[in-house]
C-alpha positions in Angstrom: -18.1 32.7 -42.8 -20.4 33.1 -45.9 -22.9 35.9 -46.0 -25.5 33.3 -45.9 -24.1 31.8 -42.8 -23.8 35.5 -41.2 -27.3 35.4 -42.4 -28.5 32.8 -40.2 -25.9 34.8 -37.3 -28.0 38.0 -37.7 -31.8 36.2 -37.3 -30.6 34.3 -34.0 -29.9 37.6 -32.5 -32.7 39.3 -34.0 -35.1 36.5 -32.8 -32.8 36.4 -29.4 -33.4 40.3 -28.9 -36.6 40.5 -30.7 -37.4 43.9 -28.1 -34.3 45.5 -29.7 -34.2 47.4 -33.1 -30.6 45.7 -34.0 -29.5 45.1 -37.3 -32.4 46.9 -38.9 -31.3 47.7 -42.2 -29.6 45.7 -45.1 -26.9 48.3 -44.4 -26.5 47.7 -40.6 -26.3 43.6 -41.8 -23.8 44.4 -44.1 -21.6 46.0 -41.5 -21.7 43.7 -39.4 -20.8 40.7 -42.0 -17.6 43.5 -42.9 -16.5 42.7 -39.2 -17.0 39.3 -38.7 -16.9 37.4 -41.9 -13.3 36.1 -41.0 -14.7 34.3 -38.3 -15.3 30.9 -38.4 -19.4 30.2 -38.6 -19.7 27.7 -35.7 -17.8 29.4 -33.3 -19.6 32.2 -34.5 -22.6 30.4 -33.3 -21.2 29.2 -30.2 -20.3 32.3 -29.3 -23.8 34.2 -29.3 -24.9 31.3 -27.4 -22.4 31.5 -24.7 -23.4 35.8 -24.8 -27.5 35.5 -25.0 -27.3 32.6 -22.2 -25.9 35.6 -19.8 -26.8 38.9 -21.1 -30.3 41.0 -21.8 -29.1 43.2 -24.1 -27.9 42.5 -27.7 -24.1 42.2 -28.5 -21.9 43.9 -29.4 -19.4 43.3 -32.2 -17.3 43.0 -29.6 -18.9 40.7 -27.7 -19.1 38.4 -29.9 -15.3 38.9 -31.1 -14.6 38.4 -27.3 -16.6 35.5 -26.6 -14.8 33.6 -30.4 -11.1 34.4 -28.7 -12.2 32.7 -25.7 -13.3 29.4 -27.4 -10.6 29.5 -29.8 -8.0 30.2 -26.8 -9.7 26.9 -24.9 -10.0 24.6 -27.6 -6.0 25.8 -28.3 -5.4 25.0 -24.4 -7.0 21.7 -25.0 -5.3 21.0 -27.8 -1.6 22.1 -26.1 -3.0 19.7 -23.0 -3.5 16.8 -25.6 0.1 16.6 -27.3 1.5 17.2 -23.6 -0.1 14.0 -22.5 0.5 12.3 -25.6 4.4 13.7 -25.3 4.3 11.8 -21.9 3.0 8.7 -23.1 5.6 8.4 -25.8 8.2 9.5 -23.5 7.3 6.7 -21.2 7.1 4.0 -23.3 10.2 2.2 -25.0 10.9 2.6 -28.0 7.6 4.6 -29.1 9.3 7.2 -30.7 10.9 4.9 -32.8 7.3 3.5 -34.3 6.4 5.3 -37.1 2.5 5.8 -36.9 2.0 5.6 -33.5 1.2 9.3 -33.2 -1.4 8.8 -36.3 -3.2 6.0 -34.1 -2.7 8.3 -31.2 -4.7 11.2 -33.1 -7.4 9.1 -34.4 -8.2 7.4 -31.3 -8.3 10.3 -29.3 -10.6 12.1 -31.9 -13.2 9.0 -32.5 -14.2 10.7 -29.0 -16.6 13.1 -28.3 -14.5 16.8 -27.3 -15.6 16.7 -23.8 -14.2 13.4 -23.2 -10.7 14.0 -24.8 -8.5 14.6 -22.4 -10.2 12.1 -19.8 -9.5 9.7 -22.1 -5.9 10.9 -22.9 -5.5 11.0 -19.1 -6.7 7.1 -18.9 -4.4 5.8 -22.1 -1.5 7.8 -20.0 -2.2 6.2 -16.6 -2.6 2.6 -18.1 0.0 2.9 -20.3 2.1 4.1 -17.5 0.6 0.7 -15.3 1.6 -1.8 -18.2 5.2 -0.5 -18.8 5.4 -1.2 -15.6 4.2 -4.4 -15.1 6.1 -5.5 -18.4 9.4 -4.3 -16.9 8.9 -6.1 -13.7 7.8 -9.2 -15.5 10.5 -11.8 -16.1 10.1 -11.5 -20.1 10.0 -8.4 -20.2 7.9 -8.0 -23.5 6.2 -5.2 -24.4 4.3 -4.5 -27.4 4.6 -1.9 -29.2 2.3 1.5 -28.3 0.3 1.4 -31.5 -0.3 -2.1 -31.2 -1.2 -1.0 -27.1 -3.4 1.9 -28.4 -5.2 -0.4 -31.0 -5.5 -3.3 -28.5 -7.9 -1.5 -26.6 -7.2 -2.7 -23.5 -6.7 0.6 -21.9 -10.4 1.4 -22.2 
């Protein structure tokens, strides 16, 4: 993060603590930025939200270092969650491995939606995916189109 970003980092928790005497001095700022400026600013953000929304006294370097790893450690968890379930899709669906940008549709239709609705929605494409591989294999044709043209279709949603 910039030092104007840590800027903006070291008046929330002034304004958030405004009882407390933290970060008093250019000096004390300056510190601080030295420890977290390899920190990415929104997480940065996210975390002293996540600290101040359960804890009356000001944070810690620490803290704040703590509560980072745990977002980054969830939105990697999320991410691992994702290319499992898209690993399963491919896996059951013929010939998907063979299409060349099915996983870029994949990856851009999964991230048109909003975070918290990822993996719902990776979970839905799965299950009906699943449902018309199915049905397509039980039909007497047998068709089935391919998973980027499945994905694109829409008709999962």
């Amino acid at each position: 993060m910039t030092q104007k970003e840590f800027m903006v980092i070291a008046a929330a928790i002034k304004t958030y603590y405004p009882r407390d005497n933290i970060l008093p001095t250019k000096e004390s700022v300056s510190l601080w930025y030295d420890c977290l400026n390899d920190l990415d600013f929104a997480k940065t953000q996210e975390s002293l939200r996540v600290y101040v929304k359960n804890n009356i006294y000001p944070p810690t370097i620490a803290d704040i270092r703590k509560h980072y790893d745990e977002i980054t450690e969830q939105e990697k968890s999320v991410r691992r969650e994702l290319r499992r379930i898209y690993d399963m899709t491919v896996a059951i669906y013929p010939c998907a491995n063979c299409e060349p940008d099915v996983e870029k549709v994949y990856k851009n239709l999964i991230s048109a939606w909003p975070e918290n609705e990822r993996l719902e929605t990776a979970r839905k494409i799965l299950r009906d995916a699943s449902e018309y591989v199915r049905k397509c294999e039980l039909s007497e044709d047998g068709k089935i189109m391919k998973l980027a043209d499945f994905l694109n279709g829409g008709s999962w949603k």
